[in-house]
LOPARO-435287 format. One record per residue (C-alpha): x, y, z; residue number from 1; chain; residue in three letters. Coordinates in Angstrom, 2 decimals, padded with zeros to 5 digits. Example, Ala and Ser with C-alpha at 12.3 -4.5 7.8 and 13.67 -1.06 7.14 Angstrom:
residues 2
REC        X        Y        Z   nr  kette  rest
REC   012.30  -004.50   007.80    1      A   ala
REC   013.67  -001.06   007.14    2      A   ser
END
This chain:
residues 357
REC        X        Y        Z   nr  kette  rest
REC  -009.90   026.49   056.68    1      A   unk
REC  -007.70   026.25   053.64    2      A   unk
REC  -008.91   023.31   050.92    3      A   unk
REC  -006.89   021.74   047.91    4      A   unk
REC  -007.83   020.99   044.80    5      A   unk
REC  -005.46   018.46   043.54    6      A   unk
REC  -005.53   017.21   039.67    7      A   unk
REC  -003.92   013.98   037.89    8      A   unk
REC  -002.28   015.98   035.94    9      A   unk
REC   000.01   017.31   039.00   10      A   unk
REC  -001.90   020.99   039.72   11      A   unk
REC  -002.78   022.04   043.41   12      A   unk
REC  -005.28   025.07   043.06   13      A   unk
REC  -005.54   026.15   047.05   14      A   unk
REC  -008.68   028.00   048.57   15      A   unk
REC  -011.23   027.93   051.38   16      A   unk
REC  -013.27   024.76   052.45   17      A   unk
REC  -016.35   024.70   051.91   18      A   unk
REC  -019.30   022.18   053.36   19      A   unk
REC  -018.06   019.26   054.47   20      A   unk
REC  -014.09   018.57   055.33   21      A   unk
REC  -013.94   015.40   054.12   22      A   unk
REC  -011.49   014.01   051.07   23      A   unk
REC  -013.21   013.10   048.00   24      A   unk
REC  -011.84   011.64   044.56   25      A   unk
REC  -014.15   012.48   041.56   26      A   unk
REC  -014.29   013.10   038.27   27      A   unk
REC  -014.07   017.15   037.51   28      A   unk
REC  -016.22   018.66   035.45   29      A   unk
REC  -017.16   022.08   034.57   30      A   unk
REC  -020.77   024.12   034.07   31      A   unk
REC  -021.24   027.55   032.26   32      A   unk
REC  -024.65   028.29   033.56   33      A   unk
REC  -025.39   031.79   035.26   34      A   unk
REC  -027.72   030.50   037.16   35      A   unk
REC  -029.74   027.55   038.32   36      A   unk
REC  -027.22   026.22   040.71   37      A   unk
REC  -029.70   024.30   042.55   38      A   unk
REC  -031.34   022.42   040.09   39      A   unk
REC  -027.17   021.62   038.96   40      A   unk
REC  -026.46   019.92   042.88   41      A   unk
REC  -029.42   018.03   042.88   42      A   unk
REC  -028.96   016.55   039.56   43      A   unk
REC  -028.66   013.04   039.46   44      A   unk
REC  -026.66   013.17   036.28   45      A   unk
REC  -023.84   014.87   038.48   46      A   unk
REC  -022.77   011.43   040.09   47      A   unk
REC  -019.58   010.87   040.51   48      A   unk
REC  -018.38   014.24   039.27   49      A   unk
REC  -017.01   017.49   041.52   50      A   unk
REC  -018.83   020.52   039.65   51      A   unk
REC  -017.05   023.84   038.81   52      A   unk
REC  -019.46   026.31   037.90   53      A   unk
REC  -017.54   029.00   035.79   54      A   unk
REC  -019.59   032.04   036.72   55      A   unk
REC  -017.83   033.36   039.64   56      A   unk
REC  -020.74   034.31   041.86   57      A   unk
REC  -022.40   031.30   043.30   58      A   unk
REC  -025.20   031.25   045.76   59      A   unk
REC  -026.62   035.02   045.73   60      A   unk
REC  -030.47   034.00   045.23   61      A   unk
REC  -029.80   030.72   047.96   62      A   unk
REC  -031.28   027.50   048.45   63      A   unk
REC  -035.63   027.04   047.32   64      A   unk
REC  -036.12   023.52   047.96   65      A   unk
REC  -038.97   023.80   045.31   66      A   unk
REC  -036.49   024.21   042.91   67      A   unk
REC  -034.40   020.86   043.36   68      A   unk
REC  -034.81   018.28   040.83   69      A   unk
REC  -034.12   015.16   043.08   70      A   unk
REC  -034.19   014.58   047.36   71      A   unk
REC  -030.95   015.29   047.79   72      A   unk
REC  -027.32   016.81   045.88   73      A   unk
REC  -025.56   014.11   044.05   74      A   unk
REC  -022.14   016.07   043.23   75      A   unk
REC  -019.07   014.19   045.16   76      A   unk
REC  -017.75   017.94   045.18   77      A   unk
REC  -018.75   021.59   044.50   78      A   unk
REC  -016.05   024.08   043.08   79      A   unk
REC  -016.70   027.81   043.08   80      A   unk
REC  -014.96   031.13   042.67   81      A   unk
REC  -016.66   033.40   045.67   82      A   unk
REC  -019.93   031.41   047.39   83      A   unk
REC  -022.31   034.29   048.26   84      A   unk
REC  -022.88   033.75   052.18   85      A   unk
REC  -025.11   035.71   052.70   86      A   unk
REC  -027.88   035.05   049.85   87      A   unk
REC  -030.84   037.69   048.98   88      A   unk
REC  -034.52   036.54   047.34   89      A   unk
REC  -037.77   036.57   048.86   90      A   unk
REC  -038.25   032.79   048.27   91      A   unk
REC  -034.87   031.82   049.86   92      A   unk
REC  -034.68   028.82   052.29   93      A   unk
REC  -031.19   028.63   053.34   94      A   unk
REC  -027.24   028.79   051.84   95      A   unk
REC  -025.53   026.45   050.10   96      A   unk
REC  -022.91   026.37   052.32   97      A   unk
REC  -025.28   024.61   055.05   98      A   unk
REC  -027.16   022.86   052.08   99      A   unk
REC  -023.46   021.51   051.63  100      A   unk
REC  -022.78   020.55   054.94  101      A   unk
REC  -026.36   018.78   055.63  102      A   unk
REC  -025.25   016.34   052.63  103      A   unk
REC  -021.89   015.83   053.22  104      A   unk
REC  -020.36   017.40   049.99  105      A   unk
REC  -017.29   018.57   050.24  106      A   unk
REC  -016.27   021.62   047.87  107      A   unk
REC  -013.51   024.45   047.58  108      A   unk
REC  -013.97   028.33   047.18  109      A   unk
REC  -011.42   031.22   046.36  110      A   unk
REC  -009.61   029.27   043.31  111      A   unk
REC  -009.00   030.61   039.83  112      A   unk
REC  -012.40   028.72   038.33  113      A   unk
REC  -011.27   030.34   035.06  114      A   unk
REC  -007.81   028.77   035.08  115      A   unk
REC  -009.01   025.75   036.18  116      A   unk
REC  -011.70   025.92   033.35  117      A   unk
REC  -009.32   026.48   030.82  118      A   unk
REC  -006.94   023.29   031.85  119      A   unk
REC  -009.92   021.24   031.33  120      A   unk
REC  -010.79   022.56   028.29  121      A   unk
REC  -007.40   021.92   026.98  122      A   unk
REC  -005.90   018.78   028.62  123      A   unk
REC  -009.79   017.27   028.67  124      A   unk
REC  -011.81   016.16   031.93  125      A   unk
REC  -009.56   014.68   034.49  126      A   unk
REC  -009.95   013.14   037.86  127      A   unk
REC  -008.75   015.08   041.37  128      A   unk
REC  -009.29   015.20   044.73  129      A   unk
REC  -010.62   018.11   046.97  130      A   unk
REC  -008.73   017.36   050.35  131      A   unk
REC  -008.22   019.92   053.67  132      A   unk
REC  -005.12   018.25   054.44  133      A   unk
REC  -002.50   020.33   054.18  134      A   unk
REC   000.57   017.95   054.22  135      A   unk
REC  -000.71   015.80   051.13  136      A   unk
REC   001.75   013.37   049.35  137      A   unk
REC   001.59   013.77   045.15  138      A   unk
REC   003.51   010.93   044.83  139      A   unk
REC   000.96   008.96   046.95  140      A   unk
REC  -002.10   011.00   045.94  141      A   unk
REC  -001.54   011.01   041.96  142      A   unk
REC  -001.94   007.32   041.41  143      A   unk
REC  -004.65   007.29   043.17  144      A   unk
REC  -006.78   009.89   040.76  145      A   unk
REC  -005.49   007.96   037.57  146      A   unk
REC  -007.13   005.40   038.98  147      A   unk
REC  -010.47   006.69   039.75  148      A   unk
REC  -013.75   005.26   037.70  149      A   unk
REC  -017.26   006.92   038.19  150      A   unk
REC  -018.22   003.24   037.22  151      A   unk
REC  -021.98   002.54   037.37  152      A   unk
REC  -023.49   005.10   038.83  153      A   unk
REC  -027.38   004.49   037.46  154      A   unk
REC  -027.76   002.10   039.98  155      A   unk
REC  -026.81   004.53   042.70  156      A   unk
REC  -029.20   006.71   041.70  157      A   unk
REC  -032.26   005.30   040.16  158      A   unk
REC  -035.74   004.36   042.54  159      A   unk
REC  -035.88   001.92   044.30  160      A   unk
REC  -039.82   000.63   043.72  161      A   unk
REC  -042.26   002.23   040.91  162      A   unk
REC  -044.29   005.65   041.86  163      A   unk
REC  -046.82   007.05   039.87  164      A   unk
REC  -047.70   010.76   039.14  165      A   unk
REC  -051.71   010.70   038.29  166      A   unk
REC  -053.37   012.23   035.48  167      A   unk
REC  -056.34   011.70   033.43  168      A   unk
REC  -054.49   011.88   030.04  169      A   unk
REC  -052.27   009.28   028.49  170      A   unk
REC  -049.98   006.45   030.17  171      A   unk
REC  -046.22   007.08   030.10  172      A   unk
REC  -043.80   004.64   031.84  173      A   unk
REC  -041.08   006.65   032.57  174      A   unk
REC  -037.26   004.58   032.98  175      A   unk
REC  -035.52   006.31   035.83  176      A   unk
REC  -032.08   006.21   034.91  177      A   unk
REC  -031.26   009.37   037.61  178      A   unk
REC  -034.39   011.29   036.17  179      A   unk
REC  -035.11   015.14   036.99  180      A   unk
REC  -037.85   015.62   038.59  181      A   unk
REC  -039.28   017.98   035.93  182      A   unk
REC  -039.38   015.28   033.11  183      A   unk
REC  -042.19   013.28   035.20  184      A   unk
REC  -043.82   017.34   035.92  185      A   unk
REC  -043.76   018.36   032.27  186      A   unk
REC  -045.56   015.18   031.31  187      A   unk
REC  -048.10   015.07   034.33  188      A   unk
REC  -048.55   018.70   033.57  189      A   unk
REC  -049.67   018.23   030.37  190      A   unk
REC  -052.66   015.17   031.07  191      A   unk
REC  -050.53   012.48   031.56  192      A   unk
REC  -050.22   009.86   034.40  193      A   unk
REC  -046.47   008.93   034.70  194      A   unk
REC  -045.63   005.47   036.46  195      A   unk
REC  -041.50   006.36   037.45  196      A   unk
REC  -039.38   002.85   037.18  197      A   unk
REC  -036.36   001.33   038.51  198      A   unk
REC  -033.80   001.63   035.90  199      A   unk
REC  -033.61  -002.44   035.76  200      A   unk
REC  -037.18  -002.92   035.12  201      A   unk
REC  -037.83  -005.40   032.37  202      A   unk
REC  -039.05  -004.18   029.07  203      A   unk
REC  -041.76  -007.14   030.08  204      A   unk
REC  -042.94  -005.60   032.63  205      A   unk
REC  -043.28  -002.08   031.39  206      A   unk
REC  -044.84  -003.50   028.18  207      A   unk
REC  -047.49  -005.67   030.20  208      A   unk
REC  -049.22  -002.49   031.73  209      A   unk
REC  -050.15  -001.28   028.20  210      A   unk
REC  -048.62   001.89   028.24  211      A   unk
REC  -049.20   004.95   025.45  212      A   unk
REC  -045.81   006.13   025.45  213      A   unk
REC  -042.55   004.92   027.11  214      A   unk
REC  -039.99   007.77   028.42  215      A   unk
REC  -036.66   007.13   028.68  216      A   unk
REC  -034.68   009.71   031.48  217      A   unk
REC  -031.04   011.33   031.71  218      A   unk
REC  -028.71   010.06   034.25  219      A   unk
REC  -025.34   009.77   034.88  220      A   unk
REC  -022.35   007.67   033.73  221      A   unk
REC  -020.52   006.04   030.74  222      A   unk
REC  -023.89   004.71   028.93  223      A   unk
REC  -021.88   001.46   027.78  224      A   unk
REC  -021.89   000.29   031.02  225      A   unk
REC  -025.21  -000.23   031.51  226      A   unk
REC  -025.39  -003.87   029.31  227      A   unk
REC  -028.46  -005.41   031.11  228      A   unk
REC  -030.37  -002.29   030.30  229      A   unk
REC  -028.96  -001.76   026.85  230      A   unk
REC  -030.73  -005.43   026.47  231      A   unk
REC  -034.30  -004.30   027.84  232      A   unk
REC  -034.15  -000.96   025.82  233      A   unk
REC  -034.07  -003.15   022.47  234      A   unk
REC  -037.00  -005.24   023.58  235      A   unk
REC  -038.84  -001.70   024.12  236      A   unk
REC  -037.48  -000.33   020.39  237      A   unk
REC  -039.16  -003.37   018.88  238      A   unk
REC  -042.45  -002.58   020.31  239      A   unk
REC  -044.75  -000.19   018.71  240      A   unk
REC  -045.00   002.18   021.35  241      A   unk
REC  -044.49   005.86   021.33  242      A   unk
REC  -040.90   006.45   022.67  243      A   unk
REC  -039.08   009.94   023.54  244      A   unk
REC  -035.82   010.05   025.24  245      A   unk
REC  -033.54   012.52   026.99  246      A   unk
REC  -029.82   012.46   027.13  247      A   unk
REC  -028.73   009.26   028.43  248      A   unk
REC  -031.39   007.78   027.47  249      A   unk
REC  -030.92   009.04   024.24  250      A   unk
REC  -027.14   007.09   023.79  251      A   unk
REC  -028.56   003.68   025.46  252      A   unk
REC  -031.31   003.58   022.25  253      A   unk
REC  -028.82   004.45   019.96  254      A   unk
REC  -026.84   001.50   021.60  255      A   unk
REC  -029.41  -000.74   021.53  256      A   unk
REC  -030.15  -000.48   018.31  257      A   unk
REC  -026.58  -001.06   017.22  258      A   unk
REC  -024.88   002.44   016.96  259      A   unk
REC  -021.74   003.37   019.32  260      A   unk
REC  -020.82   006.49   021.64  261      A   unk
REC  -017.62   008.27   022.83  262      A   unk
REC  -016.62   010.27   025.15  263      A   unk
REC  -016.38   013.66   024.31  264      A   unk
REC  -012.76   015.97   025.68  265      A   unk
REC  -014.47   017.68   028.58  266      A   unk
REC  -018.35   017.64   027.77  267      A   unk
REC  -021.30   019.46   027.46  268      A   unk
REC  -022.88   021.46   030.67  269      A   unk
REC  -024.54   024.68   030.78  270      A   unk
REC  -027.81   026.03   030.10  271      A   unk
REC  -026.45   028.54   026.89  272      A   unk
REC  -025.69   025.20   024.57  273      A   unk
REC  -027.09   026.00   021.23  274      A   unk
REC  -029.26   023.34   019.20  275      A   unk
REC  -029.99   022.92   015.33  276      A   unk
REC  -033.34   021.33   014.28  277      A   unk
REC  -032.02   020.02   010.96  278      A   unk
REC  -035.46   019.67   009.84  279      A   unk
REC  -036.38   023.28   010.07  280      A   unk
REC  -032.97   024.98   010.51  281      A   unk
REC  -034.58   026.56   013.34  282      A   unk
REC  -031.85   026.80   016.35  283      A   unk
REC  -032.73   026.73   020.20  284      A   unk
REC  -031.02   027.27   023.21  285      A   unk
REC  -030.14   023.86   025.04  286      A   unk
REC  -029.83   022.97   028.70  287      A   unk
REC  -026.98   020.33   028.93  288      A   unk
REC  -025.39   017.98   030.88  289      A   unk
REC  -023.53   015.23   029.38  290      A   unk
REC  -019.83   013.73   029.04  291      A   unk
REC  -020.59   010.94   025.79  292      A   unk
REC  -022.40   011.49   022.78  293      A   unk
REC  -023.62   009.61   019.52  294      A   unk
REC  -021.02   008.85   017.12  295      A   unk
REC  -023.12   009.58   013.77  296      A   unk
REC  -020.66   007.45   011.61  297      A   unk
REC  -021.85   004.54   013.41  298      A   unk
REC  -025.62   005.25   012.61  299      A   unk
REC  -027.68   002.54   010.47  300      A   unk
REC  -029.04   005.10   008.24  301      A   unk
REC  -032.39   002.48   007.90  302      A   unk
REC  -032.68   002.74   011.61  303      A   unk
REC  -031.99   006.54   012.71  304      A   unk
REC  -031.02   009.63   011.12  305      A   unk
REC  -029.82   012.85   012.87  306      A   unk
REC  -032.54   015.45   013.69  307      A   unk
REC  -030.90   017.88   016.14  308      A   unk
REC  -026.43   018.93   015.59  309      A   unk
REC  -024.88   020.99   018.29  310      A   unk
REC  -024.08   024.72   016.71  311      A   unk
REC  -020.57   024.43   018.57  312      A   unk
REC  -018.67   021.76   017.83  313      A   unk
REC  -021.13   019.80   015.07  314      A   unk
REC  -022.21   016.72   017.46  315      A   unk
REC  -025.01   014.88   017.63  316      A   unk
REC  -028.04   015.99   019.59  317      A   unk
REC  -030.60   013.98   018.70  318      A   unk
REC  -032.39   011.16   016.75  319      A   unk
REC  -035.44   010.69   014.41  320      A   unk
REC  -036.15   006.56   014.12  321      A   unk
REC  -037.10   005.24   010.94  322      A   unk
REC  -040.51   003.81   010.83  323      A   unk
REC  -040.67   004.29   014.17  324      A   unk
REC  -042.76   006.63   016.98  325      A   unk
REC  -039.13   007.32   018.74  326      A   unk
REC  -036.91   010.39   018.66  327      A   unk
REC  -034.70   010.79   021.24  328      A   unk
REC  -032.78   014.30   022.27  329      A   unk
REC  -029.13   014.70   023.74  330      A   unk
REC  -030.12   018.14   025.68  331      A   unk
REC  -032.91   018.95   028.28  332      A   unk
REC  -036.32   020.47   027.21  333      A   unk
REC  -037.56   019.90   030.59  334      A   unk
REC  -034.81   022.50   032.15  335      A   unk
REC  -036.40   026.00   031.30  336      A   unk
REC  -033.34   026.92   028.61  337      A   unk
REC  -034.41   029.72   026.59  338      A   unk
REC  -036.74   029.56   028.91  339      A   unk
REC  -039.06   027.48   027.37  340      A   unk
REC  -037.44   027.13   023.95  341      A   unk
REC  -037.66   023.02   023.58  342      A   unk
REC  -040.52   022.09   025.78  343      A   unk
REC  -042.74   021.70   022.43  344      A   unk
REC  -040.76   018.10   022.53  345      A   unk
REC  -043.49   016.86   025.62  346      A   unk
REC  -046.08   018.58   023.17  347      A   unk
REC  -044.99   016.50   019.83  348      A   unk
REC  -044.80   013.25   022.09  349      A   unk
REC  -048.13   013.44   023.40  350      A   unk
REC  -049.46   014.01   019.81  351      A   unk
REC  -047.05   011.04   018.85  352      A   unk
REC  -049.04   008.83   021.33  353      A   unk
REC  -052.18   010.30   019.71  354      A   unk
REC  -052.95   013.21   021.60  355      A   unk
REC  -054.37   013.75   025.28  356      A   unk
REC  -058.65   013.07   023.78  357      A   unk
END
């Protein structure tokens, strides 16, 4: 069945349907990883957004439900160049194309990803709409993507109630703003027991269970949208615990504690983003997923300072606090880049809350 993928900016690419037929509006982003496709659709961070991934084999290994980082895919679409149908590994569960279809995504195959690629990265991100009808209306349709917002997405996909991953080590609340899975693993694997929150959970109530370290997760979204958090997230700064955050938790401290954030031309996705640790000069190779950063001009220089840039375009990827047990990074440690070229971060916040004794 032939599928459109129809952008604000007037383009039709045309190609094959794939998973669902329905019509979706989204936001349309683009991914350089090789691989990892799985842990991409499932996500959280993803809300909202239809997901071109620029290699141009997709779905060779298939689907290892081990491997996903939430329940279910969060994408509103999934954009690909050829989808491997018939997938090859020894741990493989199934195809994406039925992984697709069991959630309701819809997503296109067969289009130029490249082109497409290249008219983000030079007109910027831009909404569209991935649509099997084949006697659309531009005139109708166009408005209609100008119009689109992801709007709050967090609440969409934080928990609902608390959960807690035991350990025998130190305490970490952990804010679930659309957290990966492996954030709460990479702690609990190293000692720790992590209780998982509802994104609204008061800073009170975190703070009442006397916890050694609070962790605050990625998720999706513009992060100046999320005002009642913001709020709590300041209340938590001017505590004296041990705080680490990733991503968008990363730009809601930096909020809170009076800085601002933009929205960068088309992003930051991939797992090949390199990192600078201005405090060693060392650089490591970043997973990312992100849309708004940091804007360093706005930082208090007595409340934060930069500790990570991004070697490609200079941005901010992270935050050392003054006089304070909180740095917060922009990329993912917890997403095997490198492969394990960041994970030292869980390492230096255990020994910031004092060490698992």
């Amino acid at each position: 069945m032939k599928a459109f993928l129809i952008l604000e900016d007037g383009h039709v690419f045309t190609g094959t349907s794939i998973g669902s037929t329905r019509e979706v509006i989204s936001e349309i982003v683009f991914n350089t990883s090789m691989t990892g496709y799985l842990e991409v659709l499932t996500d959280p961070s993803y809300a909202g957004q239809a997901v071109t991934m620029t290699y141009p084999l997709i779905g060779n290994y298939g689907i290892n439900f081990s491997d996903m980082e939430s329940k279910k895919p969060w994408p509103k679409g999934y954009i690909v160049r050829e989808l491997s149908r018939m997938p090859s590994n020894f741990r493989n569960e199934g195809t994406i194309q039925d992984f697709l279809e069991k959630h309701d995504i819809p997503g296109i195959a067969g289009i130029d990803t490249r082109a497409l690629t290249k008219l983000l990265r030079e007109k910027g991100t831009m909404n569209g709409m991935i649509t099997t009808n084949e006697n659309y209306d531009l005139d109708e349709i166009i408005p209609k993507l100008k119009a689109y917002e992801v709007g709050n997405v967090v609440d969409e996909v934080t928990c609902r109630e608390p959960s807690v991953l035991k350990g025998s080590g130190k305490k970490v609340a952990l804010l679930d703003f659309g957290a990966k899975k492996n954030i709460a693993r990479s702690l609990n694997e190293r000692g720790c027991e992590v209780t998982i929150y509802p994104a609204h959970t008061s800073a009170e109530e975190i703070l009442a269970t006397n916890p050694d370290g609070i962790m605050l997760s990625n998720g999706p979204g513009d992060p100046k949208s999320c005002t009642g958090i913001i709020a709590e997230i300041r209340k938590l700064y001017e505590s004296d615990v041990p705080i680490f955050a990733i991503c968008l938790g990363h730009q809601l401290m930096a909020l809170a504690t009076g800085a601002d954030t933009h929205k960068l031309k088309y992003g930051h996705r991939g797992g090949n983003h390199p990192v600078k640790d201005l405090s060693t000069g060392r650089v490591y190779i970043s997973s990312q997923n992100h849309g708004y950063v940091v804007d360093t001009d706005t930082l208090d220089e007595k409340i934060a300072k930069p500790a990570f840039i991004n070697v490609n375009d200079g941005t901010n990827e992270g935050l050392e606090y003054v006089g304070k047990k909180i740095f917060t990074v922009q990329f993912h440690p917890e997403a095997c880049p490198g492969p394990q070229d960041s994970s030292y971060l869980f390492d230096r916040f255990i020994e910031m809350m004092g060490g698992n004794q």
